[in-house]
MDAnalysis code that builds the backbone (N, CA, C; Angstrom):
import MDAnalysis as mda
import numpy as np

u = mda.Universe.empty(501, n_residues=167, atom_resindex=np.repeat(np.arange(167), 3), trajectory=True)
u.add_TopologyAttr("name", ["N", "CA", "C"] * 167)
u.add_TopologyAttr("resid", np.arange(1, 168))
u.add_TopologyAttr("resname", ["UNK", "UNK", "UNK", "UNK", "UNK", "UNK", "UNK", "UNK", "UNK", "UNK", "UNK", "UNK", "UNK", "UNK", "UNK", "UNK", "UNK", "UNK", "UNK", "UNK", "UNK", "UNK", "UNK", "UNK", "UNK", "UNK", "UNK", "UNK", "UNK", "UNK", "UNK", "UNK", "UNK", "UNK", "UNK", "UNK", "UNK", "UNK", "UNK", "UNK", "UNK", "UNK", "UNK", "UNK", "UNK", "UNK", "UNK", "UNK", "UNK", "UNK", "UNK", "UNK", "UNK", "UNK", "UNK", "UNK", "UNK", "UNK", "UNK", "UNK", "UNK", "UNK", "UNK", "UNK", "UNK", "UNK", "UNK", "UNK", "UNK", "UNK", "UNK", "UNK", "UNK", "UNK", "UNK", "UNK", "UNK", "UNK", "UNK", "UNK", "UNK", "UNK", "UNK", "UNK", "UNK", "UNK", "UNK", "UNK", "UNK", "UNK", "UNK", "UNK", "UNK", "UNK", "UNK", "UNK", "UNK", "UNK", "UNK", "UNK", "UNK", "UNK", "UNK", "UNK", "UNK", "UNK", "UNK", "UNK", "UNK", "UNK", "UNK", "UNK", "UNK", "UNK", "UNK", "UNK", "UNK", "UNK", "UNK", "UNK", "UNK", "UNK", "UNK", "UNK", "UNK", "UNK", "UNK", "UNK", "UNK", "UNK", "UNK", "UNK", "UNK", "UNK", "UNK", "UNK", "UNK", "UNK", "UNK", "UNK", "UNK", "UNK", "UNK", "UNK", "UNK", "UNK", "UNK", "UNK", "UNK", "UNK", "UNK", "UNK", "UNK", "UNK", "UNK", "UNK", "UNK", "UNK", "UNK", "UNK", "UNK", "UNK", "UNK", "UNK", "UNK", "UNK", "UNK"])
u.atoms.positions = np.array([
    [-1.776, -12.004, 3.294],
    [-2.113, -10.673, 3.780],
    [-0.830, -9.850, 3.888],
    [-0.293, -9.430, 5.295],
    [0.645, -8.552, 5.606],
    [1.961, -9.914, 5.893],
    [3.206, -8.700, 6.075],
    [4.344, -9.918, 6.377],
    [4.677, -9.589, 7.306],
    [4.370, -11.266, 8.285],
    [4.846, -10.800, 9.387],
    [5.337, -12.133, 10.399],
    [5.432, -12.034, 10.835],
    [6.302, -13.256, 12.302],
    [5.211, -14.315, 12.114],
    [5.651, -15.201, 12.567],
    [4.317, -16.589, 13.290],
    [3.822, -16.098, 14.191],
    [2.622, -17.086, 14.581],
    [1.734, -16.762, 15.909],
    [0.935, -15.581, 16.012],
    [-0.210, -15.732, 16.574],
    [-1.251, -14.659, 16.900],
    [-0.670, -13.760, 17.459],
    [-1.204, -12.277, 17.265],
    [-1.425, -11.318, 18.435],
    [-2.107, -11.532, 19.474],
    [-1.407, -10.688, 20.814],
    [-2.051, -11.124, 21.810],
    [-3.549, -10.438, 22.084],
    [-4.747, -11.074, 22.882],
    [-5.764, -10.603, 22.680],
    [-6.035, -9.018, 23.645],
    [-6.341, -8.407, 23.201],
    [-6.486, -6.526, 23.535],
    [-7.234, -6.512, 24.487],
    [-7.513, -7.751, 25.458],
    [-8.813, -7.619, 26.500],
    [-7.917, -7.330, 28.177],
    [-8.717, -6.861, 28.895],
    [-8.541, -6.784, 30.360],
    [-7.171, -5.010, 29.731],
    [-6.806, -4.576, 29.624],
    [-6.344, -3.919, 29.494],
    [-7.410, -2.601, 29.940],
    [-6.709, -1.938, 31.239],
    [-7.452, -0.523, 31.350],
    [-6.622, 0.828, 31.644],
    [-7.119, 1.504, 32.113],
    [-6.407, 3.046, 31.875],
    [-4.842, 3.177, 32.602],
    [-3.756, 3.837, 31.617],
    [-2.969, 3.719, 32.382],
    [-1.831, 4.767, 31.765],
    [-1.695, 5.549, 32.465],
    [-1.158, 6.612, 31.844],
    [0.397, 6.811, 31.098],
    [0.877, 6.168, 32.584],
    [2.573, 5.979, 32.354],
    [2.497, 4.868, 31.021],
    [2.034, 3.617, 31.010],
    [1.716, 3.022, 29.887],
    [1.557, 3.764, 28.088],
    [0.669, 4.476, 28.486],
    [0.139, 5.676, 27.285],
    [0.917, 6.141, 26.845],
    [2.202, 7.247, 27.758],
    [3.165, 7.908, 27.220],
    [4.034, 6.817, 26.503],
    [4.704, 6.156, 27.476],
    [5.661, 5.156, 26.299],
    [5.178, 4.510, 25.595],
    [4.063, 4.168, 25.155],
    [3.848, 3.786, 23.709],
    [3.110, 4.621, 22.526],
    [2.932, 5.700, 23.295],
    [2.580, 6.569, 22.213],
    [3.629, 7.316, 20.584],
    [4.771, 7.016, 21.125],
    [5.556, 7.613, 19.711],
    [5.386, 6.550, 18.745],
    [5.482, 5.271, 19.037],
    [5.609, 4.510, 18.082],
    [4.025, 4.341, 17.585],
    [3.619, 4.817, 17.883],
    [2.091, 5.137, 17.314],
    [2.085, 6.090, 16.376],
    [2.414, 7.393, 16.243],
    [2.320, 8.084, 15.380],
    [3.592, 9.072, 15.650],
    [4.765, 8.631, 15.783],
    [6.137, 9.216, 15.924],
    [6.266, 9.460, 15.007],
    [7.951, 10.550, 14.673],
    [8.452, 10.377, 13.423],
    [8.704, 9.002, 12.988],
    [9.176, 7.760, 13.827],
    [9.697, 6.776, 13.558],
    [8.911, 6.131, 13.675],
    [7.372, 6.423, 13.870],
    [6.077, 5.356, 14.444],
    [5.861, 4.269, 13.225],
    [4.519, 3.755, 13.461],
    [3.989, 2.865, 12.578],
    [3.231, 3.784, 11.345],
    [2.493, 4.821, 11.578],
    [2.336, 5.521, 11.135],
    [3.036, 5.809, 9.625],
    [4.303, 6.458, 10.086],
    [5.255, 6.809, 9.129],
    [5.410, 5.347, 8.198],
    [5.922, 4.797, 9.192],
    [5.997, 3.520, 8.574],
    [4.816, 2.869, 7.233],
    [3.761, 2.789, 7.671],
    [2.677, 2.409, 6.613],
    [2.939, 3.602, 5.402],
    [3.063, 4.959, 5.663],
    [2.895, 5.348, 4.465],
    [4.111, 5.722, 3.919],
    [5.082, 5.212, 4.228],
    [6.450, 5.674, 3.821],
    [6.209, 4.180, 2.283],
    [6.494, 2.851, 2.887],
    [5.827, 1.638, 2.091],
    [5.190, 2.075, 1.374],
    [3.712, 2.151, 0.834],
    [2.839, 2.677, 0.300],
    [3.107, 3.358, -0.904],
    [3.736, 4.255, -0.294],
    [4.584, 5.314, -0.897],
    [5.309, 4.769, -1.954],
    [6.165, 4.046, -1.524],
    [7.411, 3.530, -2.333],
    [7.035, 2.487, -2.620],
    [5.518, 1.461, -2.617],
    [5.344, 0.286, -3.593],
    [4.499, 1.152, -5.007],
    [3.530, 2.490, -4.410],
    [2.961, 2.931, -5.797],
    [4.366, 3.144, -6.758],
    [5.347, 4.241, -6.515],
    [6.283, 4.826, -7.049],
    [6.921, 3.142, -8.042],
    [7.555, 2.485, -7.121],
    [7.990, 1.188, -8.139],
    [6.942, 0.461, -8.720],
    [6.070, 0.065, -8.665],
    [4.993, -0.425, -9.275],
    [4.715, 0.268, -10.520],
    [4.646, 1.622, -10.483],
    [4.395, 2.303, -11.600],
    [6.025, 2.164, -12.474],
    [7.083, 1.963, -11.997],
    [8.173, 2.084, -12.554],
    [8.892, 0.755, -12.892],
    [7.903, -0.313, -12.927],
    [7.620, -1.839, -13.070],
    [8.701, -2.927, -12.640],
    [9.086, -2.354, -10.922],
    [9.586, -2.628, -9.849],
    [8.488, -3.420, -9.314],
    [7.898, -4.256, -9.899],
    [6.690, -5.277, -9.322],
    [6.966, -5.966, -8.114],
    [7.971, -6.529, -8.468],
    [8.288, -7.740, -6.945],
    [8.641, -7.078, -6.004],
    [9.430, -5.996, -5.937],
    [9.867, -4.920, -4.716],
    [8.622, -4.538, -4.250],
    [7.672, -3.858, -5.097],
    [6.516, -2.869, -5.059],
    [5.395, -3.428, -4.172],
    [5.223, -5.315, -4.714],
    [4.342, -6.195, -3.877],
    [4.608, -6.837, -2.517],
    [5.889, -6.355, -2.575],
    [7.103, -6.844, -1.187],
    [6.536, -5.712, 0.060],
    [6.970, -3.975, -0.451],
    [7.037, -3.664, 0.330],
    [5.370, -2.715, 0.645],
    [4.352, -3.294, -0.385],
    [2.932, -3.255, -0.047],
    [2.621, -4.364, 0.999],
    [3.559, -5.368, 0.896],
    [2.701, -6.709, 2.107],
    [3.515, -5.778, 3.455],
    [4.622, -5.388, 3.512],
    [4.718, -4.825, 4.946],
    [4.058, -3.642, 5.400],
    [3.542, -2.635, 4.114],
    [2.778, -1.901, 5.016],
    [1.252, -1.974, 5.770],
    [0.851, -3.176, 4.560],
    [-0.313, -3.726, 5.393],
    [-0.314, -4.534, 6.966],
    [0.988, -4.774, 7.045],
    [1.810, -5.260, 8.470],
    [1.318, -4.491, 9.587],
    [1.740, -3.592, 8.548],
    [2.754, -1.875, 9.694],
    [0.769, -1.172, 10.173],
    [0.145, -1.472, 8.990],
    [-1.269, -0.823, 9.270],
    [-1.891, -1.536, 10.144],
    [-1.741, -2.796, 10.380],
    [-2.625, -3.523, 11.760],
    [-1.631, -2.893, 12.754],
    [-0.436, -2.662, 12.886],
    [0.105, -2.186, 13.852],
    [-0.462, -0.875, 14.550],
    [-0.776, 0.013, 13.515],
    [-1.711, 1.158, 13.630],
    [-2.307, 1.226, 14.341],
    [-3.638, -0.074, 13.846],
    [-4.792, -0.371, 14.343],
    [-4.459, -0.850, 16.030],
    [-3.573, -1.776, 15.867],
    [-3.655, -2.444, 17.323],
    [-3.170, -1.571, 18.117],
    [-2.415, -0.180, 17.701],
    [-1.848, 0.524, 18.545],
    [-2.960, 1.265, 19.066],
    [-4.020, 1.819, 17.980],
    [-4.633, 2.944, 18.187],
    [-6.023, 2.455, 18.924],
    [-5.940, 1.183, 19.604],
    [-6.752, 0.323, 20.361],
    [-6.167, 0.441, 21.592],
    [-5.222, -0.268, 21.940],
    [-4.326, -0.146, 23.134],
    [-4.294, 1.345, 23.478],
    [-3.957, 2.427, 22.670],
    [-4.262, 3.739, 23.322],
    [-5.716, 4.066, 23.887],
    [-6.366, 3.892, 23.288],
    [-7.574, 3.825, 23.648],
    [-8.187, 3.380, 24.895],
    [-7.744, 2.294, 25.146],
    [-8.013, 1.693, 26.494],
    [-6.942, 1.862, 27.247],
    [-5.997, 2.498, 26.959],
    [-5.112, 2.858, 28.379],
    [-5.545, 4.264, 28.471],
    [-6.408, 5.340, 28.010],
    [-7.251, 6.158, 28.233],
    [-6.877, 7.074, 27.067],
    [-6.627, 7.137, 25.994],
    [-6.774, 8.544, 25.247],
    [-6.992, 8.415, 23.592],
    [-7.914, 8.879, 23.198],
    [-8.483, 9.238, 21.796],
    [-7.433, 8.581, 21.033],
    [-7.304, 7.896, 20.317],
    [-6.200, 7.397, 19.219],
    [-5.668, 8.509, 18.093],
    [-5.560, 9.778, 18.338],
    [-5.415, 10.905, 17.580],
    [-3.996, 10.343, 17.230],
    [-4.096, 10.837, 15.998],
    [-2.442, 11.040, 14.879],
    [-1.685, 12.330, 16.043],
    [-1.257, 11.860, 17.019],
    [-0.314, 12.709, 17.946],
    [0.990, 11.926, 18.555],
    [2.069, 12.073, 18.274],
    [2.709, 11.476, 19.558],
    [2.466, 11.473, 20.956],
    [1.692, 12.634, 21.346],
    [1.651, 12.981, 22.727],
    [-0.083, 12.629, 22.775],
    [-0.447, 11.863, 22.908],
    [-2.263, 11.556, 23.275],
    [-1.913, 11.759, 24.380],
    [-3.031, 12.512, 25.479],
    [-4.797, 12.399, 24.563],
    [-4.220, 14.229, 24.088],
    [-3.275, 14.483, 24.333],
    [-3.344, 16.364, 24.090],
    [-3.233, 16.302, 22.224],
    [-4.130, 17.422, 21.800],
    [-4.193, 17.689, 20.559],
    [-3.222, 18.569, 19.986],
    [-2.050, 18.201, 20.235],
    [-1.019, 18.951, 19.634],
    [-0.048, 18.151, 19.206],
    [1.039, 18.576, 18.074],
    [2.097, 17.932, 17.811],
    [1.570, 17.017, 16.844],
    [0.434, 17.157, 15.784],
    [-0.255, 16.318, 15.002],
    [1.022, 15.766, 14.109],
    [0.350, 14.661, 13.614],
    [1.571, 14.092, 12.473],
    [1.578, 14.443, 11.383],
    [2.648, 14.739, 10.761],
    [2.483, 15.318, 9.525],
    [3.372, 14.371, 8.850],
    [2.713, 13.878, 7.159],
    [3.421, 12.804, 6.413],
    [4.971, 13.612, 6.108],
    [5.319, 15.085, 6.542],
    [6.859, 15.039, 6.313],
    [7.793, 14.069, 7.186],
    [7.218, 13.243, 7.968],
    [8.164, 12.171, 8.279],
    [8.734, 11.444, 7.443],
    [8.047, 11.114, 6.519],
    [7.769, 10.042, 5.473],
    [9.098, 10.383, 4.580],
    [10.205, 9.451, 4.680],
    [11.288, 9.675, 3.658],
    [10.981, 9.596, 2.430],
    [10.798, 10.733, 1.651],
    [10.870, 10.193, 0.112],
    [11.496, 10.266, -0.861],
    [12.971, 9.455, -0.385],
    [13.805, 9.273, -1.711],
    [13.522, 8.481, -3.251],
    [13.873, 8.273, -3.973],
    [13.189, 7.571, -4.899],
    [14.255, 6.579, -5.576],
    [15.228, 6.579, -5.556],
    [15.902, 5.089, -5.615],
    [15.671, 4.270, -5.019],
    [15.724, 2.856, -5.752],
    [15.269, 1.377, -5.360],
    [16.383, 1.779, -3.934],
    [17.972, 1.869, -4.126],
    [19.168, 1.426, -3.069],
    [18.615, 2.543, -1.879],
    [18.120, 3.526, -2.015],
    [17.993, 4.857, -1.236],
    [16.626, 4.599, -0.246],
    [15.257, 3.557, -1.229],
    [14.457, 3.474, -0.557],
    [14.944, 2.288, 0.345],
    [15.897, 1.233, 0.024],
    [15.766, -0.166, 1.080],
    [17.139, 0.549, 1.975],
    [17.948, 1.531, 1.813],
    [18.337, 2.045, 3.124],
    [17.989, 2.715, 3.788],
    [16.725, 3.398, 3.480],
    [15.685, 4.297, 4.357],
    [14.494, 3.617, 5.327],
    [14.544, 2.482, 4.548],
    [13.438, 1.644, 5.634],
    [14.539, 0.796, 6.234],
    [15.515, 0.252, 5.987],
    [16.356, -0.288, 6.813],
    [16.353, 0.257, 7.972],
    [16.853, 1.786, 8.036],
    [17.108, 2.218, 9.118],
    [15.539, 2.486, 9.581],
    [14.620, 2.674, 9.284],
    [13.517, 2.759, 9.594],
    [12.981, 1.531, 10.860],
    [13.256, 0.174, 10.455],
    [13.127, -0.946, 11.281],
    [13.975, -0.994, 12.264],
    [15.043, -0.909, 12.019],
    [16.018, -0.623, 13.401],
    [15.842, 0.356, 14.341],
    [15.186, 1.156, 13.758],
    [14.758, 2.412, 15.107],
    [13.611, 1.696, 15.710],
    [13.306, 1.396, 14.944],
    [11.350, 0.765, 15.494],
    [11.641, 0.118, 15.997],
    [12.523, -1.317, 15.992],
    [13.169, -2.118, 16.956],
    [13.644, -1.847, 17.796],
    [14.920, -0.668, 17.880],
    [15.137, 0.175, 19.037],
    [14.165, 0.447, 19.887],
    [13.598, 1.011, 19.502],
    [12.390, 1.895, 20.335],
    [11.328, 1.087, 21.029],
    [11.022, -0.436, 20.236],
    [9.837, -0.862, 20.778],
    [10.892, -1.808, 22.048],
    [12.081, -2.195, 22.088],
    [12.960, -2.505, 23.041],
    [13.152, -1.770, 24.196],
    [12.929, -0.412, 23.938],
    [13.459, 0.647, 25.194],
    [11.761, 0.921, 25.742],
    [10.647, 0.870, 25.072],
    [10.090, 0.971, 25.769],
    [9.334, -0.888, 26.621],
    [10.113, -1.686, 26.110],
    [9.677, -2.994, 26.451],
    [10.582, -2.924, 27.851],
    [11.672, -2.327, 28.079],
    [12.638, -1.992, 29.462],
    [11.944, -1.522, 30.556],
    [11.276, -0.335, 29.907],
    [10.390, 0.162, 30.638],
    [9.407, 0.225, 31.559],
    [8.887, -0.609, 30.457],
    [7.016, -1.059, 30.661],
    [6.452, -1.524, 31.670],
    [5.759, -1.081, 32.208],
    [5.690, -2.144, 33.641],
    [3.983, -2.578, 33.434],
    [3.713, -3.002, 32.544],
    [2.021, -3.700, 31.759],
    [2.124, -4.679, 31.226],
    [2.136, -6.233, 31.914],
    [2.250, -7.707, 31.379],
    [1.462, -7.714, 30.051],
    [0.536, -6.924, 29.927],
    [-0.856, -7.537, 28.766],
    [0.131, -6.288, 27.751],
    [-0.251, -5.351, 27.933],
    [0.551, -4.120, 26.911],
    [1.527, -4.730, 26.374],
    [2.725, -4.929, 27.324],
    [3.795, -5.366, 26.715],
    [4.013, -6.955, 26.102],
    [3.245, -8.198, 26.232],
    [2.650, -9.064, 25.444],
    [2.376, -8.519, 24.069],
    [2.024, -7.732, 23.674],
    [1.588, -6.617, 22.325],
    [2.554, -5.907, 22.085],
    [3.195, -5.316, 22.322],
    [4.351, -4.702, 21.802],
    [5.632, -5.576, 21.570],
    [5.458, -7.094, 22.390],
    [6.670, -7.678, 21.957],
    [6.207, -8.574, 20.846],
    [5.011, -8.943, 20.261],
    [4.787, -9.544, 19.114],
    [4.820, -8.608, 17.960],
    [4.442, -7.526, 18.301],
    [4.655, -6.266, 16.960],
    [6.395, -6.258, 16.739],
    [7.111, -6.151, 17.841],
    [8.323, -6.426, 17.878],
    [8.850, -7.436, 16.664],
    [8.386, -8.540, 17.169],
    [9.017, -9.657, 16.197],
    [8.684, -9.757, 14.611],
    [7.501, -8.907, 13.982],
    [7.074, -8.788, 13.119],
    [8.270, -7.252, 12.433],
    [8.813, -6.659, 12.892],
    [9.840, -5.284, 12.916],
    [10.964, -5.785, 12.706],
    [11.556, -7.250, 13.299],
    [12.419, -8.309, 13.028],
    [12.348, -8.647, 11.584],
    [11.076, -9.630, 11.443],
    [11.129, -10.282, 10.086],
    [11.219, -8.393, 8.881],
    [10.371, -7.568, 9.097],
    [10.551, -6.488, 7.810],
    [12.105, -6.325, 8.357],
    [12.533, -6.339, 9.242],
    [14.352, -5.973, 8.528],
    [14.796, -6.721, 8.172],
    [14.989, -7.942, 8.431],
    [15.245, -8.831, 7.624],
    [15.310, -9.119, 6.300],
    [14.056, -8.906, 6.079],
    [13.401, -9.300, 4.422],
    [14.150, -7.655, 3.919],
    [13.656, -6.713, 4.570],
    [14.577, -5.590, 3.409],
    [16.012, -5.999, 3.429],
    [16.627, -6.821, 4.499],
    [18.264, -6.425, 4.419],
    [18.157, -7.368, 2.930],
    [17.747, -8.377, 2.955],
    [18.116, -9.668, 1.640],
    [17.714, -8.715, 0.801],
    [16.133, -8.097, 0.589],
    [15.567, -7.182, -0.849],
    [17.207, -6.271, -1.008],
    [17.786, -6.056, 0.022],
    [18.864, -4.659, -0.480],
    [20.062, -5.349, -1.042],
    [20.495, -7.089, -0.289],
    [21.862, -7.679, -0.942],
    [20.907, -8.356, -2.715],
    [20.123, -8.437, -2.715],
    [19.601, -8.764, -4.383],
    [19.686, -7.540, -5.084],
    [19.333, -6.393, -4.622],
    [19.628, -5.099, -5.559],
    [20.963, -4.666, -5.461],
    [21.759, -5.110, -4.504],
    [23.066, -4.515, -4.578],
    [23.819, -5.726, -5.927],
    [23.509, -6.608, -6.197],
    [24.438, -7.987, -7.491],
    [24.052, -7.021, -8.367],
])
């Protein structure tokens, strides 16, 4: 399927409304730097090499956005039950500040795309760290630190995809 860490996600139950919760995990939901961006930035850049018969890159960085899309999903669940509509917003439940795919870096070199998601994972790592500081939700943050470790393995795997394109 997607590429990602060992071990299950944790299960999305007993989780209820909680606001302070909501705000800090809402960017990485549909931030500039969210999961969001993330799935279609990938996407993006496995059609582009695929068509440019960059196959193994193309099938590489299609398995992480299918990653990055349960992340979506599990995010736009957890919002949900900490109380607000799973809208493409950084700021749920308010309907403003919608996401727009100009997040989405689209350089088109192989070296340009694996240093754009490079830094892409390191923010996401950043970010899902500062709000793991934060957090004061045992079950929430159980879920954000396994999405975590899955943000680990995609930097990883791009740093090696970037030292094979750099020989």
């Amino acid at each position: 399927m997607g590429l990602k860490a060992e071990g299950e996600y944790p299960a999305l139950t007993g989780i209820e409304e909680d606001g302070a919760a909501l705000r800090l995990l809402s960017p990485v939901y549909a931030g500039r730097e969210g999961e969001l961006t993330a799935t279609l930035q990938y996407v993006y850049q496995s059609v582009l090499l695929g068509a440019s018969g960059e196959e193994k890159l193309s099938k590489l960085l299609l398995s992480i956005a299918v990653t990055e899309m349960h992340h979506v999903q599990i995010l736009g669940t957890l919002i949900t039950k900490l109380g607000a509509p799973p809208l493409f917003t950084a700021r749920p439940p308010y309907p403003v500040g919608y996401y727009s795919a100009s997040c989405v870096n689209y350089v088109r070199s192989v070296q340009g795309m694996l240093s754009a998601d490079i830094l892409l994972e390191r923010e996401a790592i950043a970010c899902y760290e500062r709000i793991l500081s934060k957090l004061d939700h045992p079950r929430v943050a159980a879920v954000l630190a396994r999405i975590l470790r899955d943000e680990e393995v995609h930097l990883s795997t791009l740093e090696g995809a970037q030292r094979e394109y750099l020989r």
